[in-house]
N, CA, C and O atoms as a Tripos MOL2 file, in Angstrom:
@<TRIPOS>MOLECULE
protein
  256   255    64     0     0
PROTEIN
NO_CHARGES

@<TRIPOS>ATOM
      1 N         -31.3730  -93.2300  -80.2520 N.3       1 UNK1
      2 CA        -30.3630  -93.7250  -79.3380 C.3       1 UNK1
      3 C         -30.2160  -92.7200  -78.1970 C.2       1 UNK1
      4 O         -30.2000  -91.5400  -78.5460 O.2       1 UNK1
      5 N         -30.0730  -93.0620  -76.5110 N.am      2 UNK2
      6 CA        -30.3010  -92.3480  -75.4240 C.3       2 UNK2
      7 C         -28.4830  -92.3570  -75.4080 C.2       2 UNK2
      8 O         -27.7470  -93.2750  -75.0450 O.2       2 UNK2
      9 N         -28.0890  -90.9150  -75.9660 N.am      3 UNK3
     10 CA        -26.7910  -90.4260  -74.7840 C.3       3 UNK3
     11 C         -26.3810  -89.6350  -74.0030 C.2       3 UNK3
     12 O         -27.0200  -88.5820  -73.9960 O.2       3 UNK3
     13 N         -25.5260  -89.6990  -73.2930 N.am      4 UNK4
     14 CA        -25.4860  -88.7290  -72.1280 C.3       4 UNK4
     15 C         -24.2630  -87.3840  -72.3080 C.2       4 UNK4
     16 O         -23.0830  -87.7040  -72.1690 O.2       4 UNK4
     17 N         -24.5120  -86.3140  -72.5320 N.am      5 UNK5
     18 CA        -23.8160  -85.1260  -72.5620 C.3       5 UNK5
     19 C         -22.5160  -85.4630  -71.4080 C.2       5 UNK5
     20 O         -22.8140  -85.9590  -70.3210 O.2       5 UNK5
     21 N         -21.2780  -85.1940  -71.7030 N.am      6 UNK6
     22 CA        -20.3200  -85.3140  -71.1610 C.3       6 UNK6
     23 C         -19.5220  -83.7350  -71.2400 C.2       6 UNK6
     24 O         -18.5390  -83.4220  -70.5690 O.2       6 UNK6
     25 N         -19.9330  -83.2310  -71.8190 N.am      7 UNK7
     26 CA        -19.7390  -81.4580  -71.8490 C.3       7 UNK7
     27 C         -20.8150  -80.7190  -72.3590 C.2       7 UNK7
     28 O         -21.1740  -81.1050  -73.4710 O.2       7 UNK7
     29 N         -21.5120  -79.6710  -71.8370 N.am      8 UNK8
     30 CA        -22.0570  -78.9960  -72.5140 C.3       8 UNK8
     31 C         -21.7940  -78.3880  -73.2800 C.2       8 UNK8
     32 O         -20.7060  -77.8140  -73.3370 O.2       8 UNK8
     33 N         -22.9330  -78.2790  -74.3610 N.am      9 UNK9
     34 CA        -22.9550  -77.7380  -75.9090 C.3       9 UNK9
     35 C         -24.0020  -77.4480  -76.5740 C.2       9 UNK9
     36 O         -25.0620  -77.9090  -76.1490 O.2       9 UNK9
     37 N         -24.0180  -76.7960  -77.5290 N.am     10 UNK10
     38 CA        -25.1690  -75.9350  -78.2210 C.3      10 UNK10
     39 C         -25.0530  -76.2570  -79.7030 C.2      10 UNK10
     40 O         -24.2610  -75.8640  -80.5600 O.2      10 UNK10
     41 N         -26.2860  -77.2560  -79.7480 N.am     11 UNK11
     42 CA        -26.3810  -77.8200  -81.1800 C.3      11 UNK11
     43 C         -27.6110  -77.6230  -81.9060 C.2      11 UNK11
     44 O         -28.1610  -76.5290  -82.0260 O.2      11 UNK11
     45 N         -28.1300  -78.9780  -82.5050 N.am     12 UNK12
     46 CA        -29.4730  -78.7680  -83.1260 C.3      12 UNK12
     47 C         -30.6010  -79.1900  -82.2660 C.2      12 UNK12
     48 O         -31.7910  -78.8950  -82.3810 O.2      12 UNK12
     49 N         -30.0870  -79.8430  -81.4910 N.am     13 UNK13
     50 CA        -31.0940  -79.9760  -79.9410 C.3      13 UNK13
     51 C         -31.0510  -79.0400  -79.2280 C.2      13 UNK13
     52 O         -31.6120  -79.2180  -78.1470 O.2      13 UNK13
     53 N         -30.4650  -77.7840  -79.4340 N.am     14 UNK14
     54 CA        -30.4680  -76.3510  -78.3360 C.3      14 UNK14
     55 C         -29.2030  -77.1010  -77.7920 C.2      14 UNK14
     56 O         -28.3750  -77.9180  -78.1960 O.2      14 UNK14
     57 N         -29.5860  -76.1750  -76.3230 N.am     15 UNK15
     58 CA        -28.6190  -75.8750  -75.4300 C.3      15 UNK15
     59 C         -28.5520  -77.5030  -74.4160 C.2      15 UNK15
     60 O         -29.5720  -78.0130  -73.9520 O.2      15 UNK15
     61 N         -27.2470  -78.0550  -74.2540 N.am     16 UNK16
     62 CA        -27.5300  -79.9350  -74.0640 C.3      16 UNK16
     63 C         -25.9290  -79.2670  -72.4530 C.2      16 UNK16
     64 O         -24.7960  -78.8490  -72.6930 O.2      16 UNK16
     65 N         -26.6220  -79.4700  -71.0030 N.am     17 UNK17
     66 CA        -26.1320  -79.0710  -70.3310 C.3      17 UNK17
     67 C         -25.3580  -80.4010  -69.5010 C.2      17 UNK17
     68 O         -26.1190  -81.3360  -69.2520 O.2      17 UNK17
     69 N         -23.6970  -80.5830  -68.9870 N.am     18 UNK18
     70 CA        -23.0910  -81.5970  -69.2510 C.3      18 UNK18
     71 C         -24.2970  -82.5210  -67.7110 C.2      18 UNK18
     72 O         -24.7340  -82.1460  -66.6230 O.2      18 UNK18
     73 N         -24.3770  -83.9050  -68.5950 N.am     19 UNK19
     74 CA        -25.2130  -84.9180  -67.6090 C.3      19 UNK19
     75 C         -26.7000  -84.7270  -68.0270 C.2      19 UNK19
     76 O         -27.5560  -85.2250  -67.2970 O.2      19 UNK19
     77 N         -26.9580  -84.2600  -68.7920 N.am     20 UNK20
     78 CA        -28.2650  -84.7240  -69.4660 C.3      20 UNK20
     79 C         -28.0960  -86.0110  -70.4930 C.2      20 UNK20
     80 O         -27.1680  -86.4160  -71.1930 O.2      20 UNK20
     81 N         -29.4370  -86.4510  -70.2380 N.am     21 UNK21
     82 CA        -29.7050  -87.5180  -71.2290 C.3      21 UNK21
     83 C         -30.5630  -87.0750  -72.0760 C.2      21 UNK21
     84 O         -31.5470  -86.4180  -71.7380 O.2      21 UNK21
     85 N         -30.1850  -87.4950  -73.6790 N.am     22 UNK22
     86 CA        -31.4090  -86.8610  -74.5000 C.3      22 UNK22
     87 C         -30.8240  -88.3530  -75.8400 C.2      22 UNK22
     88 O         -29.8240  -89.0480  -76.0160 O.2      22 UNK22
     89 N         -32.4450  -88.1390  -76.5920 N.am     23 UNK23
     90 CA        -32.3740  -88.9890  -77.3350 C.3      23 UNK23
     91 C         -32.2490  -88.3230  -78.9610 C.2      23 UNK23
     92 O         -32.9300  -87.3840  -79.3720 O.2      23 UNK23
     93 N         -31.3680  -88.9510  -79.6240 N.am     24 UNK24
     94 CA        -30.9340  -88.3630  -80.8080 C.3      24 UNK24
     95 C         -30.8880  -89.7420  -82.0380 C.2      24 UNK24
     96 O         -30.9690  -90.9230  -81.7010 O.2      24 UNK24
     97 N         -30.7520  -89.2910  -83.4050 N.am     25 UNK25
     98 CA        -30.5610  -90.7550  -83.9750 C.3      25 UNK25
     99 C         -29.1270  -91.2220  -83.7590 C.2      25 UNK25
    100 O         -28.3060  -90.8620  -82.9160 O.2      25 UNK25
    101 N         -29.0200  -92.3090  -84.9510 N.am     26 UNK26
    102 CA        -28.0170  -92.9630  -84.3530 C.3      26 UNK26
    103 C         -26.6420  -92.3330  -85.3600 C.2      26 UNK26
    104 O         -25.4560  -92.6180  -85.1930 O.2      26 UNK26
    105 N         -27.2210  -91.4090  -86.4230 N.am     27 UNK27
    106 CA        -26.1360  -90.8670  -87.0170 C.3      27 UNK27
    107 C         -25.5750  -89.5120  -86.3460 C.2      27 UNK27
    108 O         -24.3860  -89.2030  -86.2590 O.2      27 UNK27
    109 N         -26.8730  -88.6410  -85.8120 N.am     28 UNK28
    110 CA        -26.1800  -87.5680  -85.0030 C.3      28 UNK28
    111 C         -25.2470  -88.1900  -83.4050 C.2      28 UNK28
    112 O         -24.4520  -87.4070  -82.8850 O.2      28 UNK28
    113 N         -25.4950  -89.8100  -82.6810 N.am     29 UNK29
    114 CA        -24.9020  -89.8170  -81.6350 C.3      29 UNK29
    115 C         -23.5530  -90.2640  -81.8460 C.2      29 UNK29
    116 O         -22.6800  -90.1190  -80.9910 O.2      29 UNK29
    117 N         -23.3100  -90.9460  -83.2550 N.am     30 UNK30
    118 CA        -21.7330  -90.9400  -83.9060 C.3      30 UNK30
    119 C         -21.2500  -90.1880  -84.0370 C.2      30 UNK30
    120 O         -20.0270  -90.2350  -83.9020 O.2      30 UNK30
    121 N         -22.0050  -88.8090  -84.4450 N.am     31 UNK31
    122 CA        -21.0330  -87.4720  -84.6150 C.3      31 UNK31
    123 C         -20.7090  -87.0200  -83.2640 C.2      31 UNK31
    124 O         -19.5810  -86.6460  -82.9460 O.2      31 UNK31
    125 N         -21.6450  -87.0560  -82.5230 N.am     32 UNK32
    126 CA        -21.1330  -86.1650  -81.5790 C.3      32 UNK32
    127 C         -20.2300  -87.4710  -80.1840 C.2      32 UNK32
    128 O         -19.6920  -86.9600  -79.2020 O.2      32 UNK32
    129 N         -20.2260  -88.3900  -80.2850 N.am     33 UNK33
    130 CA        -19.2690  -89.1730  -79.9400 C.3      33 UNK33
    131 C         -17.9330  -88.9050  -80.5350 C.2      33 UNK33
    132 O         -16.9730  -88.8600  -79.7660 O.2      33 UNK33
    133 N         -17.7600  -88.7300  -81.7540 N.am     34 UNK34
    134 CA        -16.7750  -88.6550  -82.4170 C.3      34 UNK34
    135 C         -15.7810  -87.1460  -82.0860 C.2      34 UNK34
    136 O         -14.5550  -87.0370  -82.1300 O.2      34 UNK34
    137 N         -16.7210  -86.1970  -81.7860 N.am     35 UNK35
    138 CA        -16.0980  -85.1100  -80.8050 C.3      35 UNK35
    139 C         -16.1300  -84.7270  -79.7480 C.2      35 UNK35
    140 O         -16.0910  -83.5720  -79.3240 O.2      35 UNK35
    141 N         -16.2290  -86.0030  -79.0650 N.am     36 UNK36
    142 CA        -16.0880  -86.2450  -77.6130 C.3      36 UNK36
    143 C         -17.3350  -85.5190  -76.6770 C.2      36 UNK36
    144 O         -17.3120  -85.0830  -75.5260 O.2      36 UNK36
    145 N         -18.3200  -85.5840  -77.5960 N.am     37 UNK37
    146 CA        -19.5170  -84.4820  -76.4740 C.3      37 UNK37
    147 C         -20.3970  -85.5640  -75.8400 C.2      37 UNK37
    148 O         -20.9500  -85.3060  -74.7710 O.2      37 UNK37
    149 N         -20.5640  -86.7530  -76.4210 N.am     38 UNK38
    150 CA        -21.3590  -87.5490  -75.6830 C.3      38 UNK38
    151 C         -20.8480  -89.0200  -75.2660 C.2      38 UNK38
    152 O         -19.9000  -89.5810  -75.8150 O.2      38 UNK38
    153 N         -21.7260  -89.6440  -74.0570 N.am     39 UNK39
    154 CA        -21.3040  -90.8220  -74.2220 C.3      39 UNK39
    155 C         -22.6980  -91.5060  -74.1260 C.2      39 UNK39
    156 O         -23.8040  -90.9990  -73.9380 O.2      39 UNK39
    157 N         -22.2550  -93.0640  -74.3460 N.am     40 UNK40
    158 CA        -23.6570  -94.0420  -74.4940 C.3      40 UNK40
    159 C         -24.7200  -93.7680  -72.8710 C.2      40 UNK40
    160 O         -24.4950  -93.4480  -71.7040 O.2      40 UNK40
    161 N         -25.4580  -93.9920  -73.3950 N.am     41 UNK41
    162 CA        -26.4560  -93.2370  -72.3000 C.3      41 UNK41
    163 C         -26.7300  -93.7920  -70.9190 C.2      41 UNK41
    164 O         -27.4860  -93.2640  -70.1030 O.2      41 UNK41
    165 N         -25.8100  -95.2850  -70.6740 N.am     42 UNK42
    166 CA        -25.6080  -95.4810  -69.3700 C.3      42 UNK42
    167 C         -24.1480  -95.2510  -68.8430 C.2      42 UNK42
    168 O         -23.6510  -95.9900  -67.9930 O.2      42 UNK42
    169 N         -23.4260  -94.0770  -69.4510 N.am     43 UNK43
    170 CA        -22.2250  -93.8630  -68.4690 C.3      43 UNK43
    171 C         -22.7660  -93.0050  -67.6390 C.2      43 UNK43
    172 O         -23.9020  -92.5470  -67.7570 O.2      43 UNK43
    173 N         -21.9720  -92.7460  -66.7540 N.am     44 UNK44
    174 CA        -22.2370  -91.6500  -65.1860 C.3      44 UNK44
    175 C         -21.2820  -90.1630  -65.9640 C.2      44 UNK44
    176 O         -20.2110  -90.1340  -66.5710 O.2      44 UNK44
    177 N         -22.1530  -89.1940  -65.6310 N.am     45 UNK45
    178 CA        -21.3460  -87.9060  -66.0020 C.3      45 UNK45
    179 C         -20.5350  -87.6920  -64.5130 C.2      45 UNK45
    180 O         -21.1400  -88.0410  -63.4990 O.2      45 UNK45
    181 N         -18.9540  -87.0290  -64.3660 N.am     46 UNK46
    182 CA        -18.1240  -87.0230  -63.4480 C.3      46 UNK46
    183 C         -19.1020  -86.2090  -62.1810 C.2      46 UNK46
    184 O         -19.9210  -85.4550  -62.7060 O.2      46 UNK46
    185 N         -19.1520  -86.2140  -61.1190 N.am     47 UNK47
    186 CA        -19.4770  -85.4360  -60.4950 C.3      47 UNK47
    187 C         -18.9300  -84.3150  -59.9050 C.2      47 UNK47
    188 O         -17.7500  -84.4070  -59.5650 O.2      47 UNK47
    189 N         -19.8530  -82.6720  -59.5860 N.am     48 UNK48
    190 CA        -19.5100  -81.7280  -59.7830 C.3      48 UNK48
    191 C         -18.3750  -81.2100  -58.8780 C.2      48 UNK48
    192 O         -18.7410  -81.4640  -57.7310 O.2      48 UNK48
    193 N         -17.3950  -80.7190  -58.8520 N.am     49 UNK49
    194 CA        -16.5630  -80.4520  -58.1380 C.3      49 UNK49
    195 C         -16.4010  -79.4630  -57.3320 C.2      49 UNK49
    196 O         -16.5480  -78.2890  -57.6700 O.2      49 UNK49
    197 N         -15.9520  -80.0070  -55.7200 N.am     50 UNK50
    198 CA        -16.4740  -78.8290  -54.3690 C.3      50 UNK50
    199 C         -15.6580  -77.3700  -54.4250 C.2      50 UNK50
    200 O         -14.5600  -77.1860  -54.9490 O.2      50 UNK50
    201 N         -16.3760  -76.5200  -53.8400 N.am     51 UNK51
    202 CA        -15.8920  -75.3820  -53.9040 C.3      51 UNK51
    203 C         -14.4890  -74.9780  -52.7840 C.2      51 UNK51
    204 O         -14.5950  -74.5370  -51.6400 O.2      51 UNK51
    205 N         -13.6300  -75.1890  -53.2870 N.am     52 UNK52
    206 CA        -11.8710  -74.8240  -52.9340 C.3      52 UNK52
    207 C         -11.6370  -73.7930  -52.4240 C.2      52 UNK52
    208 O         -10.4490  -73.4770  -52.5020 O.2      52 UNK52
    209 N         -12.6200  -72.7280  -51.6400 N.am     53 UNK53
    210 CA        -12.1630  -71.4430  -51.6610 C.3      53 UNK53
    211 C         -12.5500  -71.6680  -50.0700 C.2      53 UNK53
    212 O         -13.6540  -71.9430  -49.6000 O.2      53 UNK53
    213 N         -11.1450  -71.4390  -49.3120 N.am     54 UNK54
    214 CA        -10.8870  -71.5270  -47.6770 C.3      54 UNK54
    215 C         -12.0440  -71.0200  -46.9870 C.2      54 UNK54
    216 O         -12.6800  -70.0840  -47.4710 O.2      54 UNK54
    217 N         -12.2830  -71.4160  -46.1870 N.am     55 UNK55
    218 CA        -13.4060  -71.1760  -45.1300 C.3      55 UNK55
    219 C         -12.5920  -69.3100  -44.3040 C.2      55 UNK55
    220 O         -11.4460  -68.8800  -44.1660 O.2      55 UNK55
    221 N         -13.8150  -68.8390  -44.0180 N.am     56 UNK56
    222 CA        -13.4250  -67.3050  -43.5670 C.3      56 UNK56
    223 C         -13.0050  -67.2630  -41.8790 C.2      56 UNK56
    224 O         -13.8520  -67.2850  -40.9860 O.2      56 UNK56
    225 N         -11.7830  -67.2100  -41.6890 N.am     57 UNK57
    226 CA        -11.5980  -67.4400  -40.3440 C.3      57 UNK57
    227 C         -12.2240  -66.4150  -39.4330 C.2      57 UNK57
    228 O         -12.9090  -65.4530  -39.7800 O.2      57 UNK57
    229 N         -11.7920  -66.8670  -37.8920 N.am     58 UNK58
    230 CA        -12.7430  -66.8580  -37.3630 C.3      58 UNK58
    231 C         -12.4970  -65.6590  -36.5990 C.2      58 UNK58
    232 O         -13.4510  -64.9310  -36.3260 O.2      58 UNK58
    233 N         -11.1340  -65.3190  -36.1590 N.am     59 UNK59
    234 CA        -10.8240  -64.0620  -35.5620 C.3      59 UNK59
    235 C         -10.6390  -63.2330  -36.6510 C.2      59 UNK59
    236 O          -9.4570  -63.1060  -36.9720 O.2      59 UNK59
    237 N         -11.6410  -62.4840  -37.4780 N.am     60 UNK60
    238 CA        -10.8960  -61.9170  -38.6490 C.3      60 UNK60
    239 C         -11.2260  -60.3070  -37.7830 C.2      60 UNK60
    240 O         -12.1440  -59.9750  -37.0320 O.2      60 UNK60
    241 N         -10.3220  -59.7500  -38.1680 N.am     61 UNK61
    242 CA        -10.8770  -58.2050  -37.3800 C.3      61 UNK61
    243 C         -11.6510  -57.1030  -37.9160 C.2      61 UNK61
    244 O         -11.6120  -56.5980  -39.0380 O.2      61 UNK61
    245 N         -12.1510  -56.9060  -37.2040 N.am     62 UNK62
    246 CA        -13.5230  -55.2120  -37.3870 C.3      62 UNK62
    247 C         -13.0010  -54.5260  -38.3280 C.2      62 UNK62
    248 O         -11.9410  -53.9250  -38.1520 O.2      62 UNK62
    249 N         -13.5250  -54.5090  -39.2400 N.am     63 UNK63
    250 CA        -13.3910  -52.9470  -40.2730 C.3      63 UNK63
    251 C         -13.5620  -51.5660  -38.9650 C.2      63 UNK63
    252 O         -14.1810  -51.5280  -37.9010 O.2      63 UNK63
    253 N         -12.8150  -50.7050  -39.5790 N.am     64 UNK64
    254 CA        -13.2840  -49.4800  -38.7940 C.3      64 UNK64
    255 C         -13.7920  -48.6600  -39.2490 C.2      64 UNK64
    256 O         -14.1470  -47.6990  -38.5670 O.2      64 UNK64
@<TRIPOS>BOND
     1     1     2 1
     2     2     3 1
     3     3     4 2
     4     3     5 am
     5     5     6 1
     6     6     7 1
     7     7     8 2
     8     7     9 am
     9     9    10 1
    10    10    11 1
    11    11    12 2
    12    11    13 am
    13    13    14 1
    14    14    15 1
    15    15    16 2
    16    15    17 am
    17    17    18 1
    18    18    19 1
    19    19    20 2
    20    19    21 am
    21    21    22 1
    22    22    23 1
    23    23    24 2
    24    23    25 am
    25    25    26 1
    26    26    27 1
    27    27    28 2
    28    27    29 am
    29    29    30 1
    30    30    31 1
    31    31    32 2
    32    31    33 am
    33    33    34 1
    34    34    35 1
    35    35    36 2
    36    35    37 am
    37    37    38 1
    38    38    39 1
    39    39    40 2
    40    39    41 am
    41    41    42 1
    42    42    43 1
    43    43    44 2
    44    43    45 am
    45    45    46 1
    46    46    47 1
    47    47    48 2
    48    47    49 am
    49    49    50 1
    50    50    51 1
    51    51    52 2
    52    51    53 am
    53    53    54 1
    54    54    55 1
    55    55    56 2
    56    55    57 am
    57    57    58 1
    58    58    59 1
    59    59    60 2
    60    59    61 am
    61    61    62 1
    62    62    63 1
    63    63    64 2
    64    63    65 am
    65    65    66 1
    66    66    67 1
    67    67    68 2
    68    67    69 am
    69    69    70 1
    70    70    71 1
    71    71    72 2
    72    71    73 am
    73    73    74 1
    74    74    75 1
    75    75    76 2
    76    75    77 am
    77    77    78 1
    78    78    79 1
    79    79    80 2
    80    79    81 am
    81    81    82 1
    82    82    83 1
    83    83    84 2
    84    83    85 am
    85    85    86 1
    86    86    87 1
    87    87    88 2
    88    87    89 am
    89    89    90 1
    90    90    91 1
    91    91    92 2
    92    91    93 am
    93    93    94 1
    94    94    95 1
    95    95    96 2
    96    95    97 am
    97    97    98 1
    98    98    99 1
    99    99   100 2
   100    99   101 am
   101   101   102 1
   102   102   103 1
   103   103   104 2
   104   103   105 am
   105   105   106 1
   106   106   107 1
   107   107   108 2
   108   107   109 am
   109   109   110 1
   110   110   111 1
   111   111   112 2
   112   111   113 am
   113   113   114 1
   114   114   115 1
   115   115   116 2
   116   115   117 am
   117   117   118 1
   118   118   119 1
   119   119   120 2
   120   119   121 am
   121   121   122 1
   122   122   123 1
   123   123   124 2
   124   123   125 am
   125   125   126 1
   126   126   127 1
   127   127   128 2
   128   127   129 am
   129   129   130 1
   130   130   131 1
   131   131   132 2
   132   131   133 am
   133   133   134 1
   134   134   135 1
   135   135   136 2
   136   135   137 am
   137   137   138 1
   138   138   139 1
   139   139   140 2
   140   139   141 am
   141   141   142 1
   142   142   143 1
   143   143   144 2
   144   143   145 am
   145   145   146 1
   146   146   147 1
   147   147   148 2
   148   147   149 am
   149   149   150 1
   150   150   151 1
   151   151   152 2
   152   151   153 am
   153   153   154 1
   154   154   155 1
   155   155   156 2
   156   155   157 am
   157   157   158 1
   158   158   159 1
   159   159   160 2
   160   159   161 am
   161   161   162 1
   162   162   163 1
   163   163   164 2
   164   163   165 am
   165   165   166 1
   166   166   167 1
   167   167   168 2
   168   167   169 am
   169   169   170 1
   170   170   171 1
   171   171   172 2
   172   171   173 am
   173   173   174 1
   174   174   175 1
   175   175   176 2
   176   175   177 am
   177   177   178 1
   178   178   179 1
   179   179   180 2
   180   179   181 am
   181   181   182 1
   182   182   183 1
   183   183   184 2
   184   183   185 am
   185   185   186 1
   186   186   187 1
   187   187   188 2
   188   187   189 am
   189   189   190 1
   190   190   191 1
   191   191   192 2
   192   191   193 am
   193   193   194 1
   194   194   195 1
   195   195   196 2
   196   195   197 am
   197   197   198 1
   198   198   199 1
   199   199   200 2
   200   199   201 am
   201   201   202 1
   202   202   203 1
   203   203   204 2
   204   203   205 am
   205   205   206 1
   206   206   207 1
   207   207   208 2
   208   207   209 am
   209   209   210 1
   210   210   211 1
   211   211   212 2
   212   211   213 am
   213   213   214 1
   214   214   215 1
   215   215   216 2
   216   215   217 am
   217   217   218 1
   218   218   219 1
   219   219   220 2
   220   219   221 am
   221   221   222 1
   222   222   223 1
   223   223   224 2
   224   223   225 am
   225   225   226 1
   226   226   227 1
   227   227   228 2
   228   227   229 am
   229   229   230 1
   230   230   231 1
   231   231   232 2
   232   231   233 am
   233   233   234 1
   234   234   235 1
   235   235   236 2
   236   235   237 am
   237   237   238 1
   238   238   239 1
   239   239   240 2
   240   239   241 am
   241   241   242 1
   242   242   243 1
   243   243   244 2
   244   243   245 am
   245   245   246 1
   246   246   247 1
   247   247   248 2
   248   247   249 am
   249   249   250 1
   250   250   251 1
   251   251   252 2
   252   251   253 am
   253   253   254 1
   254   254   255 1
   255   255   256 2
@<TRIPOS>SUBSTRUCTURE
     1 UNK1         2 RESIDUE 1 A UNK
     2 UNK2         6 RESIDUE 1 A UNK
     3 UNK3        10 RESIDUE 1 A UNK
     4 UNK4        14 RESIDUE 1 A UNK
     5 UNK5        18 RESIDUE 1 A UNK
     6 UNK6        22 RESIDUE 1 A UNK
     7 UNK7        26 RESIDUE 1 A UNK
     8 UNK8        30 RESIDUE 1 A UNK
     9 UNK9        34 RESIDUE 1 A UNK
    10 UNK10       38 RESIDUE 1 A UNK
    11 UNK11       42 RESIDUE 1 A UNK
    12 UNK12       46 RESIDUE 1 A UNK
    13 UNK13       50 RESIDUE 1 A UNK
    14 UNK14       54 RESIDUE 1 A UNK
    15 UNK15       58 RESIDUE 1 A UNK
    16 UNK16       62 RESIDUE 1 A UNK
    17 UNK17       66 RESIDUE 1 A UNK
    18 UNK18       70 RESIDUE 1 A UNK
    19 UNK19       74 RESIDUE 1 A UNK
    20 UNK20       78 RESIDUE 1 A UNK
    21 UNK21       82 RESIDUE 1 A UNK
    22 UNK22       86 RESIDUE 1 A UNK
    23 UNK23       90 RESIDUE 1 A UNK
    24 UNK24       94 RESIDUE 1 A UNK
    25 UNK25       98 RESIDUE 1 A UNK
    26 UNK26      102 RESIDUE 1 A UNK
    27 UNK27      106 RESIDUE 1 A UNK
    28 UNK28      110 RESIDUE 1 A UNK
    29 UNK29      114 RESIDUE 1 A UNK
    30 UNK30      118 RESIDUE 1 A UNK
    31 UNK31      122 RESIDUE 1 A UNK
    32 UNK32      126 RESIDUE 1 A UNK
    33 UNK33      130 RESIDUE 1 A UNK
    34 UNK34      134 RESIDUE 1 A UNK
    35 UNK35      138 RESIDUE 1 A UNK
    36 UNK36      142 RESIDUE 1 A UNK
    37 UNK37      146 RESIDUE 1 A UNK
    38 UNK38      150 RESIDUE 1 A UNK
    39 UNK39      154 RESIDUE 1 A UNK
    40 UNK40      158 RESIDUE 1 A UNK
    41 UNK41      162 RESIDUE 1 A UNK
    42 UNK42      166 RESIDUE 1 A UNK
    43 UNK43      170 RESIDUE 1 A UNK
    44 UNK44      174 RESIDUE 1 A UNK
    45 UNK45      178 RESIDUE 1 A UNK
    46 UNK46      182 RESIDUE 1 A UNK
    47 UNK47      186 RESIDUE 1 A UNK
    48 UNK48      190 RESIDUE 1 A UNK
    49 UNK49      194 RESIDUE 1 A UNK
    50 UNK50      198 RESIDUE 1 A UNK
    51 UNK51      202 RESIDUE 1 A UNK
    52 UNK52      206 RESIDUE 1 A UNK
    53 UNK53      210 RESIDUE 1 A UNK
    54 UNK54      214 RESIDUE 1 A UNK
    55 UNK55      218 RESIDUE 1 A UNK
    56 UNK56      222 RESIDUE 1 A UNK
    57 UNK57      226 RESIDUE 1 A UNK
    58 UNK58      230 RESIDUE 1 A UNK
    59 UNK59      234 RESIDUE 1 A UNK
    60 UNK60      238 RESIDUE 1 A UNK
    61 UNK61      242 RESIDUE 1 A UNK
    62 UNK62      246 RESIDUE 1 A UNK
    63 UNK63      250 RESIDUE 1 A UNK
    64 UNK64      254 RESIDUE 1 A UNK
């Protein structure tokens, strides 16, 4: 069964980074549905969120 990582995590498939798709059976994609790490393999993982940190103005003054 193809699901899609909704958080990354480190299992028996290694290291599963959030928005990968990987294929697992159908008893390991119940477990890990069941603790919220995956979903069925055509949801969309959220997209990544922009960087918040203010732009460097423009008159900033000379170090001396």
């Amino acid at each position: 069964m193809k699901v899609t990582a909704i958080k990354a995590f480190r299992g028996i498939e290694g290291y599963v980074p959030r928005g990968t798709e990987i294929d697992v059976t159908d008893l390991r994609a119940a477990e890990l549905k069941r603790v919220g790490l995956v979903a069925e393999g055509d949801a969309k993982a959220a997209p990544p969120t922009p960087n918040k940190k203010a732009p460097e103005p423009q008159n900033k003054a000379r170090a001396k």
